[in-house]
N, C-alpha and C positions, 0 to 999 in steps of 0.2 A: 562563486555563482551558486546558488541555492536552488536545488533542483526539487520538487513536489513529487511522491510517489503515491498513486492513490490505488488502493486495495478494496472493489468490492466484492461482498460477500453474504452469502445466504443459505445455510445449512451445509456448511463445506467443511465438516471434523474432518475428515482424512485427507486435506491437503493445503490448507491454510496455514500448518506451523511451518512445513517447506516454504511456503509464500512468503512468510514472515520473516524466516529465518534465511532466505535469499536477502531480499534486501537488508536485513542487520546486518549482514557477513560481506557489504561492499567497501570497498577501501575508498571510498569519497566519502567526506567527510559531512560535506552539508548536504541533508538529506531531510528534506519534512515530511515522515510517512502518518499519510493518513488512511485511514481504513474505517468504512463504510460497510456498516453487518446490516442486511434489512430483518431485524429481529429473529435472528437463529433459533433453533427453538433443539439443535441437535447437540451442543457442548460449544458449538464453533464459538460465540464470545468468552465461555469460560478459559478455551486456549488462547484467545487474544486478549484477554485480561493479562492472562500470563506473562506476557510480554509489556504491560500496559505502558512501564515506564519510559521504554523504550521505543515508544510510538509517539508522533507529536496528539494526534488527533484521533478519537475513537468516536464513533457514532451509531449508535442503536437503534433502529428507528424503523417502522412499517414505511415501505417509499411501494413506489406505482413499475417499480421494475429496474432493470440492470441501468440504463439511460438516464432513470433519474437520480440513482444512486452514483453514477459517475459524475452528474453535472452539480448534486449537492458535495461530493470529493473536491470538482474543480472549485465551486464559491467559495469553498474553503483553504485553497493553497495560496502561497503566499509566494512561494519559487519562480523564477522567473524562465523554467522549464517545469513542465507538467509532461510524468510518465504514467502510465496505467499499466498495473500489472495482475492480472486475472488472479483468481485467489489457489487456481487448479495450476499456474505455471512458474516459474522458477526461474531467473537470471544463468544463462549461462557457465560463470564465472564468479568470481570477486571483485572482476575491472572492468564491470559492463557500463556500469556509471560511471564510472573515469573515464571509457572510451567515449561516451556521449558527451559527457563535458568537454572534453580534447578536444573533439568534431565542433562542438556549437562556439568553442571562444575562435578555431581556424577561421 
């Protein structure tokens, strides 16, 4: 089951690699992270370049705010669960996404 993780974000250098690097560091395997910059202008896509290979979907783009940046994330997932994870917040663990998948196939 292919879960969508969608990441926006907008001049956020000092918390976006934690963001990133929460979701790379889950032990679920199918994961389509997408990440939504509305055109940073502080490093913040230079650090998400960083990561680029490791990211299904990058997006750079002036949007009209946080709302419209989530709903261009969702036109773009393909998972058949869609999570939104703030660029300022951090998954618990490594078995956050395992435990949501356990939950949705009970």
């Amino acid at each position: 089951m292919k879960i969508s993780i969608i990441t926006v974000v907008r001049n956020n250098s000092s918390s976006i690699k934690d963001a990133i690097e929460s979701v790379l560091s889950q032990t679920y395997n199918d994961i389509e992270y997408i990440i939504i910059d509305g055109s940073s202008t502080d490093g913040t896509l230079d650090i998400i370049q960083g990561y680029a290979r490791h990211i299904t979907k990058i997006v750079s783009e002036r949007d009209k705010g946080i709302y419209d940046a989530m709903n261009k994330g969702i036109s773009l997932a393909s998972g058949e669960i869609i999570g939104i994870l703030n660029s300022d917040d951090v998954y618990f663990d490594d078995n956050v996404i395992e435990e949501v998948i356990k939950a949705f196939k009970e």
